[in-house]
C-alpha positions, 0 to 999 in steps of 0.5 A, spaced: 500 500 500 502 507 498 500 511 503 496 517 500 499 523 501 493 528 502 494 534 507 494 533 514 488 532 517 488 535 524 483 533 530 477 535 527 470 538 531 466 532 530 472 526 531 473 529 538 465 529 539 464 522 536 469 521 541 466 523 546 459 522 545 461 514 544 465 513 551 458 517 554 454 512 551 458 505 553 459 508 560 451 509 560 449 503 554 444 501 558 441 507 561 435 511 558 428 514 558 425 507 554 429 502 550 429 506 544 430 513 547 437 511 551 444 511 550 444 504 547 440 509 541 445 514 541 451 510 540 448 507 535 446 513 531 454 516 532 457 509 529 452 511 523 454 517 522 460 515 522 459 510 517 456 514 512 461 519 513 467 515 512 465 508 507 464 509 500 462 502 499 460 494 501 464 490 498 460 483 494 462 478 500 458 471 497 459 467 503 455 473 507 450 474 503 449 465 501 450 465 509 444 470 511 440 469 505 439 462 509 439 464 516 433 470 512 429 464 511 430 459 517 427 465 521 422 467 518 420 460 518 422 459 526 417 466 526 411 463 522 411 456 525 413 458 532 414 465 534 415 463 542 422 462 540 425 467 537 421 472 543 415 471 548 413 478 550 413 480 543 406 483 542 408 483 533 413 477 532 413 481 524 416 486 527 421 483 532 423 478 526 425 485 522 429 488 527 432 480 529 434 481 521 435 488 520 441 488 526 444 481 524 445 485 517 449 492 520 453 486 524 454 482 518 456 488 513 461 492 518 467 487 516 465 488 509 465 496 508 470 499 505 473 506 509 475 511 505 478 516 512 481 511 516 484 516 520 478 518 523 474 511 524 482 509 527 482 516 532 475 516 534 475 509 536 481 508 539 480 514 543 473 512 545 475 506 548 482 508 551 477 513 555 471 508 556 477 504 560 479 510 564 472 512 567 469 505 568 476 504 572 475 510 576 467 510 577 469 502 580 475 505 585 469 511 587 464 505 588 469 502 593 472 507 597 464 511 596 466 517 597 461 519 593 453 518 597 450 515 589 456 512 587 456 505 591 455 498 590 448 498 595 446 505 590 448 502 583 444 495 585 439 499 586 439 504 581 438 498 577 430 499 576 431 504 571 435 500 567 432 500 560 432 492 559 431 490 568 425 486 569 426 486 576 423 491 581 424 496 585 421 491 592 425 486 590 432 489 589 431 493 596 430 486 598 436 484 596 440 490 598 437 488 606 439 481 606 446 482 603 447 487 610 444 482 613 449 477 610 455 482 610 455 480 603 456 487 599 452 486 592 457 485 586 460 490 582 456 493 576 456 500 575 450 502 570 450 496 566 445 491 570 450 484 573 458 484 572 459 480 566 456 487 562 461 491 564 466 487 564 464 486 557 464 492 555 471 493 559 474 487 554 471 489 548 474 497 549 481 493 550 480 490 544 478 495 540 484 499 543 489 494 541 487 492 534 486 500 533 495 501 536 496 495 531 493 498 524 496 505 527 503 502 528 501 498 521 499 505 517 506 509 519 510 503 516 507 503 510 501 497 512 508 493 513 506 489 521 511 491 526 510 489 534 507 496 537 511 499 541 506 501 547 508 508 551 507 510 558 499 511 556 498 504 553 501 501 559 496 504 564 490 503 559 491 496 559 493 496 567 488 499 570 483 495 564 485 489 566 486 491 574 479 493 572 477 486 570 480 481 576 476 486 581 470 485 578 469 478 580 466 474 575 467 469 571 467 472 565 470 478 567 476 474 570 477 469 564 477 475 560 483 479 564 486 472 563 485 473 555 488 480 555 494 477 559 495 472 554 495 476 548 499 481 551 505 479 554 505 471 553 503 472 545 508 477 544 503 481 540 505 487 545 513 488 545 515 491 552 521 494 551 526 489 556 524 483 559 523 484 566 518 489 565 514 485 562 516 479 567 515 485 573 507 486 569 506 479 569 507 478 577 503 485 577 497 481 575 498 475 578 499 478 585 492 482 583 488 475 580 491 472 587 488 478 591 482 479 587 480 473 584 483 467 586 478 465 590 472 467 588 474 463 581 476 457 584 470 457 588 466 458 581 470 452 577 469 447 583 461 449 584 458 443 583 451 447 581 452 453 578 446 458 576 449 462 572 453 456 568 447 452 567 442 459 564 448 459 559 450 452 557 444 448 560 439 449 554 445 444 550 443 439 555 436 438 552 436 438 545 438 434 539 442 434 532 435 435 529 434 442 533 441 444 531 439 444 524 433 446 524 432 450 529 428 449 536 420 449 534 417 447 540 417 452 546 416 448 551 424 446 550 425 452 552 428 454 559 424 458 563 429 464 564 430 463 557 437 463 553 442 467 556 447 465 551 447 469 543 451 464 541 446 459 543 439 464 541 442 464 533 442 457 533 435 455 537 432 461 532 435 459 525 439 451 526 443 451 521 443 458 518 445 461 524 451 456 524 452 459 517 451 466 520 456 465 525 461 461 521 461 466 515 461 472 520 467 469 523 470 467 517 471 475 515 474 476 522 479 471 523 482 473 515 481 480 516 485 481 523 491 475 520 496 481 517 497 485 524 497 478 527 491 478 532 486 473 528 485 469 534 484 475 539 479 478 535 474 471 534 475 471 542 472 477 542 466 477 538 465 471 541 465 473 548 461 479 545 456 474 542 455 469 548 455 475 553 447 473 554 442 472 549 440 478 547 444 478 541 440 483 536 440 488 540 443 495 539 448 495 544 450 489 542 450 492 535 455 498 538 459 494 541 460 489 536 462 495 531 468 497 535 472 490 534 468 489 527 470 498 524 478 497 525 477 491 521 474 493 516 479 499 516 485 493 516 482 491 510 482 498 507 489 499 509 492 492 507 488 491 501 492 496 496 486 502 496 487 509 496 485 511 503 484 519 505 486 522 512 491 518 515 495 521 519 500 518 525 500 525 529 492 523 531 495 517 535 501 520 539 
């Protein structure tokens, strides 16, 4: 790739809002007046913008377009024969099925665009979710030492019945707030998103995306050619205080997330520090945190025989067959009653066989996009943990979320493909 040799492009008014506007979102993604006059809305409408001002066309992906062409017809026909499945409390199936395949196309489509202003989308990313890692760290340290009367665990549990998507009233949640004091058992850490695992995937997707967006940087100033990034002061204490972040929350998937990241970026080599006893000193950092934080609690999850929050996952695998996998569930009554917390799962039991395509073809666009800065299996982690994260899978904030790993590979693919690609300019990114 040549790289273009327009004028500088300096940090323009709207690249520094949408930066803004997106880190305000993803701290307050779950936030609103209803479901679609909220944050989660806002975001998205951002992310558009965004995308309309900086792409110029799709390109024709024929494994995307056979894959959802199939899974098109499987969940119009799970609609038809049993709308139970794809939502219970819907009032008009026709329009959830719209919506179920309107985002599963936004998501689709995000890896397959073609950027023509890659330094914006690179600079509004990068530092959205560099920001995002700092506040959320922040307002997790305020709730801890409560210096601030709203800002404790008690509080945001509470504060939950606002929530957008929180089916749980405002009785039962003081309820559970009297009886923790009771027990001496503080609530769990989860801000404004609702349950831990939110929050910590929102932590892992900002890491991420600030990792993938340092790499093609680091890429785009050596003319596309992949070189290890050298982190600065900066990129080591967004991926301290992300990763400290995740083992203090005390989730199951906060900690193997934090673990994830560890590997990734000091036991894979995709971050070169600058001697070996530094990176040895941060590996001992986070092995004293996970000691400290997570030790325990992670052993008493691995070794619980009867996991709740395992079982609402993982158990509905447990209850089918082959013949559902492929055609997808048709009796409601196979459902479990908390219904299916795992997306992954959710596009299958809706769709069989072509929401296996969905999935593969989705993948299949990741893992080859990300390969030229080395970061294939990171990124499929990654939209896997965002799919799995729980079963709303065709929902706005997993739509923003997913745009910020699926966006920077859509550039990888601009700046790596030999395209003429405006405004990049490394002075964005110091």
């Amino acid at each position: 790739m040549t790289q273009s040799r327009c004028p500088a492009m300096k940090k323009s008014r709207f690249s520094v809002s949408a930066a803004l506007v997106l880190t305000l979102s993803l701290v307050f993604l779950q936030e609103g007046f209803t479901y679609y006059v909220s944050f989660q809305i806002l975001a998205l409408v951002t992310i558009a913008i965004l995308i309309f001002l900086t792409t110029y066309a799709i390109k024709d992906e024929k494994h995307f377009f056979v894959a959802f062409l199939v899974f098109l017809l499987s969940v119009a026909t799970t609609g038809v024969v049993s709308p139970n499945i794809i939502d219970r409390n819907s009032s008009n199936i026709s329009l959830t099925v719209i919506g179920i395949l309107a985002y599963a196309v936004m998501i689709g489509c995000m890896p397959n665009l073609k950027i023509k202003r890659v330094g914006l989308i690179l600079y509004v990313l990068k530092y959205a979710s560099s920001a995002t890692v700092f506040v959320l760290a922040g307002l997790i340290a305020l709730c801890e030492f409560e210096l601030v009367p709203l800002l404790t665990r008690e509080s945001m549990l509470q504060q939950n019945v606002r929530l957008i998507d929180n089916f749980t009233s405002a009785e039962a949640l003081s309820a559970d707030v009297e009886f923790r004091s009771l027990t001496l058992e503080p609530p769990k850490i989860d801000l404004f998103y609702g349950e831990p695992s939110f929050l910590a995937i929102v932590l892992f997707t900002c890491l991420g995306c600030y990792m993938l967006t340092s790499k093609l940087v680091a890429a785009i100033r050596n003319g596309s050619k992949y070189t290890y990034l050298k982190a600065s002061f900066k990129s080591y204490i967004i991926l301290v205080f992300g990763i400290m972040s995740l083992l203090y929350i005390q989730s199951l998937s906060s900690i193997i997330f934090a673990l994830i990241v560890i590997y990734f970026v000091l036991l894979k080599g995709r971050i070169t520090w600058a001697k070996l006893w530094t990176s040895i000193s941060y590996l001992i950092i986070f092995a004293i945190a996970f000691l400290v934080f997570s030790y325990e609690y992670f052993l008493y999850r691995i070794t619980q025989a009867d996991s709740l929050s395992f079982y609402h996952r993982f158990g509905f695998l447990l209850d089918i067959g082959i013949a559902d996998l492929l055609l997808g569930i048709k009796d409601a009554s196979m459902l479990p009653d908390v219904g299916i917390h795992n997306g992954l799962f959710y596009i299958i039991a809706i769709s069989g066989f072509g929401g296996v395509l969905y999935i593969i073809s989705l993948l299949y666009s990741v893992y080859t996009l990300s390969a030229p800065i080395k970061s294939s299996m990171f990124s499929v982690l990654l939209v896997l943990a965002i799919m799995m994260q729980n079963g709303g899978v065709f929902s706005p904030n997993k739509v923003v979320l997913f745009s910020f790993i699926l966006l920077p590979l859509a550039c990888a693919r601009s700046i790596y493909s030999g395209q003429r690609t405006a405004s990049i300019n490394s002075r964005h990114y110091e």
